[in-house]
Structure formats: structure tokens, C-alpha cells
N, C-alpha and C positions, 0 to 999 in steps of 0.2 A: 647462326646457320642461315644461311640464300635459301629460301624454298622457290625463286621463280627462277622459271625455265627461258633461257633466251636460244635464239637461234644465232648463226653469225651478224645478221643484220642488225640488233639487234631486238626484234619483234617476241613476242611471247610466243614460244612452240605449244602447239596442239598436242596437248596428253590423252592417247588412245589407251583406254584403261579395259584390262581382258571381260568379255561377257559371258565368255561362252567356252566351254570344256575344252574346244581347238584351241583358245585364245591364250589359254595360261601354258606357260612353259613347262616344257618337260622336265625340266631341273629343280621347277619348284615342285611339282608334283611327286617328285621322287624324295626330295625332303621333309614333304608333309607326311608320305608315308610312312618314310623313314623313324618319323619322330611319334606317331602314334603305334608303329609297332614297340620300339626302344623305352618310349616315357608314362605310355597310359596316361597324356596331361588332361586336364580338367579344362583345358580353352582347346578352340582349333588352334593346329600351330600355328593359322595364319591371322590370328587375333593378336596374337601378341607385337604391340609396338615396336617400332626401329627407327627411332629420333634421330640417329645418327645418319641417317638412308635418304639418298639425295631427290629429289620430288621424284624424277623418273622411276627412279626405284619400288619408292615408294608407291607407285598409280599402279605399278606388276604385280603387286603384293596380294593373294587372296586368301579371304578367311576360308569360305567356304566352298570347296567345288566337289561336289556331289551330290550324288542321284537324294530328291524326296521321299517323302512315303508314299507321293502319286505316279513316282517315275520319274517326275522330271527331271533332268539334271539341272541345279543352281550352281552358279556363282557370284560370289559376294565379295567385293573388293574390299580390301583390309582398309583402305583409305578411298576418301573420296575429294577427287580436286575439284577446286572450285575457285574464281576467280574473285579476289576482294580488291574494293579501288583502291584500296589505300595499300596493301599488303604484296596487289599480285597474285599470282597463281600461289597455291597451299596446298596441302597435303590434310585433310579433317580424318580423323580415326574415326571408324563407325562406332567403337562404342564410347571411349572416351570422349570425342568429340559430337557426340548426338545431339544436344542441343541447339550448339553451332549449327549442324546439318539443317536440322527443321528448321531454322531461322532462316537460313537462303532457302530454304523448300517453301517457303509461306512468302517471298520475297516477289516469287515466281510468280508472272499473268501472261493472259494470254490475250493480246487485241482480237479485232474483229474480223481479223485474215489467217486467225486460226498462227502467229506468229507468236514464240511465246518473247514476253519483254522483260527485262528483270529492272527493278528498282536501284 
């Protein structure tokens, strides 16, 4: 499976990944419902993997979108893209891929212009 994303030119497209309660689609939101009224599942529905689901897809995808115990409303994206030299754009699962994660999260610096640099 291709996980990078090209545009016609051939350049890497920009994956705009949902943050915030407006940002996730209505259709997933109705499915997530859907499946915690129908299944009682032990994960959120939007934890569980979809290998098959093309990067764009995959960056839509959220585990969690709902209000905290402080109010706030969170959302947590089921995957998190990240770019690798060698690989290209990817797709990292938050929980399956968690180590991955913190390795580009510790990868991360920030020069003296407050820019951050990545190794």
C-alpha cells in the first residue's frame, strides 16, 4: 500500500487533520454514535485501525471527540501523519504506533527564532 499523498505536480499534499468538534465530519460523527449505541465496544470506534484506508482517510479518522470531565471538548485523531525521509508522508496509529510517535516527538527542536527544526 502507497501511504504518500501526491498532488498533480507531483509534490507532497498538505494533510489538514480535524482538531476541533467543527472539524470532524458529520458522517463520522453519526457512525461513532451509531456504533456505541448498537455495540457497547470496549475501544472508541474511532481507535480501531483501517490498514486498508488510503492516508487521506486515514488523517479524518477520530478516536475521540468529546466533551472531558472539565468541559472541554477533545479530539484525538485516530492517526497521526508524519513525514519520514525515507518513507514519505504515513499514517502512525496513536496506540499501535505510539512509540514510533514519541520518536519523531523527541526528534523535534526548536532553534533560537523560536522555529521548530526536525532532525
Amino acid at each position: 500500500m502507497d501511504n504518500q499523498s501526491k498532488n498533480s505536480d507531483g509534490h507532497e499534499k498538505d494533510i489538514n487533520q480535524p482538531l476541533t468538534a467543527e472539524q470532524v465530519s458529520p458522517e463520522q460523527k453519526k457512525a461513532h454514535r451509531e456504533t456505541l449505541e448498537q455495540e457497547n465496544p470496549t475501544v472508541n470506534p474511532g481507535d480501531r485501525p483501517n490498514e486498508n484506508a488510503s492516508l487521506e482517510e486515514k488523517s479524518q479518522q477520530v478516536a475521540v471527540d468529546a466533551p472531558d470531565i472539565t468541559g472541554d471538548h477533545i479530539v484525538v485523531p485516530t492517526y497521526f501523519v508524519v513525514d519520514d525521509p525515507e518513507e514519505g508522508q504515513k499514517a502512525l496509529h496513536h496506540v499501535n504506533d505510539a512509540e514510533e510517535i514519541s520518536d519523531v516527538i523527541r526528534q523535534a527542536r526548536v532553534d533560537e527564532s523560536g522555529e521548530r527544526q526536525w532532525r
